[in-house]
C-alpha positions in Angstrom: -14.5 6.2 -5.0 -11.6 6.7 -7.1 -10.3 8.9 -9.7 -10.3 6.9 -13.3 -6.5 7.6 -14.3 -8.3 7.5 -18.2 -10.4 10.0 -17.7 -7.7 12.3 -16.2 -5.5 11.2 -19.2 -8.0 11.5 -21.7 -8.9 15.1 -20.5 -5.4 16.1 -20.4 -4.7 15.5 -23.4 -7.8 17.9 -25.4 -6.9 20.2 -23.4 -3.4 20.3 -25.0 -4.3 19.2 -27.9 -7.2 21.9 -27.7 -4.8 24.5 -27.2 -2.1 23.2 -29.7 0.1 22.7 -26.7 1.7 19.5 -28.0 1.4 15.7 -26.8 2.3 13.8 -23.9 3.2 10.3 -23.6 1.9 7.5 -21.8 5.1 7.0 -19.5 5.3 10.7 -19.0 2.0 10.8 -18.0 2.2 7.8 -15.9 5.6 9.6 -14.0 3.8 13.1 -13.4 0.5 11.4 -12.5 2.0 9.8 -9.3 4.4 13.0 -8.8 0.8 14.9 -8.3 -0.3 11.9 -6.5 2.1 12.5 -3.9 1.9 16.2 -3.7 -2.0 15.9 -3.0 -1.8 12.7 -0.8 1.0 14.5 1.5 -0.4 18.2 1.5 -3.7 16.4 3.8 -1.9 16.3 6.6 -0.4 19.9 7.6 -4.1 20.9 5.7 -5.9 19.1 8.2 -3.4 20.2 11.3 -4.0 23.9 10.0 -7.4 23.0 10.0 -7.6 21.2 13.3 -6.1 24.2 14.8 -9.5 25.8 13.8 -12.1 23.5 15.2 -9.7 24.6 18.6 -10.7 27.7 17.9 -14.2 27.5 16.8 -13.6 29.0 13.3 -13.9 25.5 11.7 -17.3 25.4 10.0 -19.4 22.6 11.6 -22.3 22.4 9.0 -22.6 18.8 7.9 -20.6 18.2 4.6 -18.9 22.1 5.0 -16.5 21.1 7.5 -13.6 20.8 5.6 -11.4 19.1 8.8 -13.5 16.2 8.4 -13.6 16.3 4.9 -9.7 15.4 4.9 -10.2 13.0 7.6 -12.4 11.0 4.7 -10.6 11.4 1.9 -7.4 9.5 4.2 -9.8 7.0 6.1 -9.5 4.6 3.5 -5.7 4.4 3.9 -5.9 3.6 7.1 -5.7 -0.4 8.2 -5.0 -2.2 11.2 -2.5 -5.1 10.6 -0.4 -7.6 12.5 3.2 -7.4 12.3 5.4 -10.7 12.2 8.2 -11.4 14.7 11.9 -11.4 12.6 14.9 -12.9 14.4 17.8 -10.8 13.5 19.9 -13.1 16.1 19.3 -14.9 19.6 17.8 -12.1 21.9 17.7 -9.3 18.8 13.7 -9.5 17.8 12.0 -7.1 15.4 8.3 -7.1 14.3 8.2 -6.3 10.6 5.5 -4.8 8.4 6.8 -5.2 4.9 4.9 -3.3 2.9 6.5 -0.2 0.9 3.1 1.7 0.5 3.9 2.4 4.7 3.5 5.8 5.4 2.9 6.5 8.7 2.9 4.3 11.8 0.1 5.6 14.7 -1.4 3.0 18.2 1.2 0.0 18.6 -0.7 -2.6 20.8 1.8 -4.9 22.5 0.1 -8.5 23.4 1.2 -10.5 25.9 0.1 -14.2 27.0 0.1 -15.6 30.1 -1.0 -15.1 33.9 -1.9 -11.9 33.7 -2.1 -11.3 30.2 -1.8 -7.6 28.9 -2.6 -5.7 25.8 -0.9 -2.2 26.1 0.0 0.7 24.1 3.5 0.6 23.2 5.2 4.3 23.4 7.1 5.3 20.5 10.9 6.8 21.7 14.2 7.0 19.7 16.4 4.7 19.3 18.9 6.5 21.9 16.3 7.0 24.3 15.4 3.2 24.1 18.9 2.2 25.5 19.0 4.9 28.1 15.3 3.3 29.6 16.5 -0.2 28.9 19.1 0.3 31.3 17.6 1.6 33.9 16.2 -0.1 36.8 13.8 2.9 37.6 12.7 2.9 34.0 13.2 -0.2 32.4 9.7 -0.9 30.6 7.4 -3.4 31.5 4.2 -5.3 30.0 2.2 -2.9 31.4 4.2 -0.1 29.7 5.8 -1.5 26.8 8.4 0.8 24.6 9.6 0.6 20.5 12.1 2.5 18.3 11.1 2.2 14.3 13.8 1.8 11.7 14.1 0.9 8.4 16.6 -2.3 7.2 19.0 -0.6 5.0 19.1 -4.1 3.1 15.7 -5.3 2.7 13.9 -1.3 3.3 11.6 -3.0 6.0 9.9 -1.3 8.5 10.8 -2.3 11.7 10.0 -2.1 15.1 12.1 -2.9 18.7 10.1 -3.6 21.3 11.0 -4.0 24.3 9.6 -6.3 26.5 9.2 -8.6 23.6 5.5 -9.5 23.0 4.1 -12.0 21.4 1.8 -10.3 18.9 1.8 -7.0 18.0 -1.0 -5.2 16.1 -0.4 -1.4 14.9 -2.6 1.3 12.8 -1.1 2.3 10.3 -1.4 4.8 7.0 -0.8 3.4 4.0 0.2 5.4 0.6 -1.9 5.2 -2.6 -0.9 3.0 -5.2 1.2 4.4 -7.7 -1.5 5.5 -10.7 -0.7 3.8 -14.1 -2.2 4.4 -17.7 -1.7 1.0 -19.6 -1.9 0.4 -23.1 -1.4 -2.0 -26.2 -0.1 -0.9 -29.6 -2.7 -0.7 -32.3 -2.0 -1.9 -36.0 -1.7 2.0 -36.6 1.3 2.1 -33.5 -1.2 3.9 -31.3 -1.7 3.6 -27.9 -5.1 1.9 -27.2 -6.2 2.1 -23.3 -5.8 -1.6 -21.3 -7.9 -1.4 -18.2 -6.8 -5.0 -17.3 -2.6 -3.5 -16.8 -4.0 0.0 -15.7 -4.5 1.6 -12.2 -6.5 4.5 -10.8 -5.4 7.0 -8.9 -7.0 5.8 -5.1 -7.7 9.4 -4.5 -11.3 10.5 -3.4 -13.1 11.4 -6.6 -13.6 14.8 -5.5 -10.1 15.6 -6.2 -10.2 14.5 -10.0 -10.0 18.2 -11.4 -7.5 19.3 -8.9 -5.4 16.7 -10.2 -6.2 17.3 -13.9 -5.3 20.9 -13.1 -1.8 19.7 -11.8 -0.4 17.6 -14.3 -1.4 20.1 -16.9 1.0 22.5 -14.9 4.0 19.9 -14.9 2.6 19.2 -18.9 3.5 22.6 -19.3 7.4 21.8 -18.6 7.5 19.0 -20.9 6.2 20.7 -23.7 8.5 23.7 -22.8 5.3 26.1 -22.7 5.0 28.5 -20.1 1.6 29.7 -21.0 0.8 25.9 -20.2 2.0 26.5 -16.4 0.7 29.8 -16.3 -2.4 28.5 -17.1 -2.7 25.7 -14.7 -1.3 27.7 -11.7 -3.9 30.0 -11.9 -6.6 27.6 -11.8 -4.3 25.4 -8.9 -4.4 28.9 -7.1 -8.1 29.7 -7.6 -8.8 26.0 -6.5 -6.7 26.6 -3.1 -8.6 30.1 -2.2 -11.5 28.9 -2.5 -10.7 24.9 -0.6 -9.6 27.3 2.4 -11.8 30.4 1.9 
């Protein structure tokens, strides 16, 4: 369930507005709220390692709904997809399989596909692009259908994602983590020049709901810079810190 970027909007502004703290705008709001986006979105992942790290050492709690490894793991799940990649000829013999998304994160299991008599579907191995010359050329270690290998890059000209596999397959099919849509607060101008909430032009942040005052908490703290108030981000970083002890208490 998401986070209703209105709500979050709405709340911080009485709290500044409470406080006397000043105003923010719509596009300010809209710039920090994917800033904090971000910050939470990417902090899951060394969270959940740290945690991980835990479980390995039975000090993870593994009461149903208290353990907070798998807790993480569901507040990504739904950012994970698996999707087909489409074959791109660069040039005769120069084949790349593309996902063209921008919200591309991370890239985890490629499964190589490949027709014929016998057909295969293998895991392809991830290695640099250096590396992938060096095996290429090898007799010993050139790779095979069996045991397929890819470099990733990204076209500098079109910011692609894209992926050199070698032998070439004929479908390739990858999990992959996708980022959360940027969150957006849309408006229309009233007769009185104010900004009136449009839920048809708006988006909410795709975080898991549970998240909703931790992200309140944050934009207040970057609120505090706008409105050049340090009692704003005093404020907030206390209650960000209070949040984080007890998360990992």
């Amino acid at each position: 369930m998401a986070v209703s970027v209105n709500t979050v909007y709405q709340t911080v502004l009485y709290i500044l507005n409470k406080e006397q703290r000043g105003y923010v705008t719509p596009a300010e709001f809209n710039s920090l709220a994917t800033q904090v986006q971000d910050e939470i979105f990417n902090s899951y992942f060394p969270d959940a390692n740290q945690l991980n790290r835990q479980n390995q050492n039975n000090t993870q709690n593994n009461t149903e709904f208290f353990n907070m490894f798998e807790d993480i793991s569901y507040k990504v799940a739904s950012f994970i997809q698996e999707v087909g990649l489409s074959l791109v000829v660069v040039s005769q013999g120069n084949e790349f399989f593309n996902y063209p998304s921008s919200q591309l994160y991370k890239i985890g299991e490629v499964i190589s596909t490949y027709t014929g008599q016998p057909a295969y579907s293998s895991v392809t191995q991830l290695v640099s692009k250096a590396e992938y010359s060096k095996i290429e050329r090898s007799k010993l270690t050139k790779p095979t259908k069996q045991y397929p290998i890819y470099y990733y890059q990204k076209s500098s000209s079109s910011g692609s994602n894209l992926l050199k596999i070698s032998p070439t397959p004929n479908t390739v099919t990858a999990n992959v983590i996708l980022k959360p849509l940027n969150p957006n607060w849309g408006f229309v101008t009233g007769s009185l020049n104010q900004y009136i909430y449009n839920a048809g032009t708006s988006q909410d942040f795709e975080l898991d709901v549970s998240e909703q005052s931790n992200i309140v908490i944050k934009i207040l703290k970057y609120c505090g810079v706008i409105v050049n108030d340090p009692t704003v981000i005093q404020i907030a970083e206390q209650e960000a810190k209070e949040v984080e002890i007890n998360d990992k208490s």
